[in-house]
C-alpha positions as CSV (number, residue, x, y, z in Angstrom):
1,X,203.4,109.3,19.6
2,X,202.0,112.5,21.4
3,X,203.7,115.4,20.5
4,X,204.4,118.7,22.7
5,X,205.0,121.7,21.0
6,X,206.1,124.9,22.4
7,X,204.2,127.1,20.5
8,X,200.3,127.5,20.6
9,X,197.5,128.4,18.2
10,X,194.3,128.3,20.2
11,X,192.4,124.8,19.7
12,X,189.5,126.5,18.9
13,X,189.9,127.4,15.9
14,X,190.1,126.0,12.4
15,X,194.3,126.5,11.6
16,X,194.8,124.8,14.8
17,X,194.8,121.2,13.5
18,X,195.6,122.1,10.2
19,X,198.8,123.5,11.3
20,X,199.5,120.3,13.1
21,X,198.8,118.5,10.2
22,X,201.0,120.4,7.9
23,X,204.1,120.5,10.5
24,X,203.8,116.8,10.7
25,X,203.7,116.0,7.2
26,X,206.4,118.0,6.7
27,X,208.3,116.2,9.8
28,X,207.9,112.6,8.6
29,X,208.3,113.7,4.9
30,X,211.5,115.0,6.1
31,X,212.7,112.2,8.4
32,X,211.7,109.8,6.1
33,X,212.4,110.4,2.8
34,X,215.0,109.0,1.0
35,X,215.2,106.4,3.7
36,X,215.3,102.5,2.8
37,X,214.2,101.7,6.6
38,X,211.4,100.1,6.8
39,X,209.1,97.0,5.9
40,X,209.9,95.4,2.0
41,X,206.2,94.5,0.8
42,X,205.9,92.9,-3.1
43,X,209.7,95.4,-4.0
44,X,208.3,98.3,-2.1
45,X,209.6,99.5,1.3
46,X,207.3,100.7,3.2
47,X,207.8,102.6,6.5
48,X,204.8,104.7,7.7
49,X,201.0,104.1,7.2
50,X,199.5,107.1,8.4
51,X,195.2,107.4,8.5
52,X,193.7,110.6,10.1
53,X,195.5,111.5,13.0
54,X,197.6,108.5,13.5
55,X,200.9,106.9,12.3
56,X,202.1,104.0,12.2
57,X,206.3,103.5,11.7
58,X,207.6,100.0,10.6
59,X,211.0,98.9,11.1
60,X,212.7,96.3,11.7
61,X,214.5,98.1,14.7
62,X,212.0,100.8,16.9
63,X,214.8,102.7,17.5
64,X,215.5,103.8,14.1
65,X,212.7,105.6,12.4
66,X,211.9,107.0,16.3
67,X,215.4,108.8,16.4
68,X,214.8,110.3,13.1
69,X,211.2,111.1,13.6
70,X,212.5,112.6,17.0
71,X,215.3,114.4,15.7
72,X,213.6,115.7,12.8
73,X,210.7,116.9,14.7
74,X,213.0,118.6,17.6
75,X,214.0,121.3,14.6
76,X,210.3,122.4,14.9
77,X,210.0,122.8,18.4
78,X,208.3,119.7,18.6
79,X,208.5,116.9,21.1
80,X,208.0,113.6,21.4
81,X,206.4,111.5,24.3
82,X,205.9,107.6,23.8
């Protein structure tokens, strides 16, 4: 996913990625949560693995975790390319 976002904070500095990081938490904790969409492992369902700057959705439909992640994230100002 690559995001666009409509607002800036210069890249050169230091709140720049933490920012991002922070809004996107916030957007997948939000689409996400209370959800049972996703991939049942040993009871648990799991539907994001996220490491550094990437994320990983599991479904068994694309679709479903993308609208939510897209709908959720479209309340920001942010927008998603894929």
């Amino acid at each position: 996913m690559v995001f666009n976002s409509s607002r800036m904070c210069s890249v050169s500095t230091v709140q720049s990625p933490l920012l991002f990081n922070i809004l996107l938490e916030v957007v997948i904790t939000l689409a996400l949560d209370d959800n049972q969409v996703g991939v049942c492992i040993s009871g648990s369902v799991i539907s994001n693995l996220r490491f550094a700057d990437d994320i990983s959705l599991l479904a068994d439909s694309d679709l479903t975790l993308v609208d939510k992640v897209n709908k959720t994230s479209g309340r920001f100002g942010l927008q998603n390319k894929y």
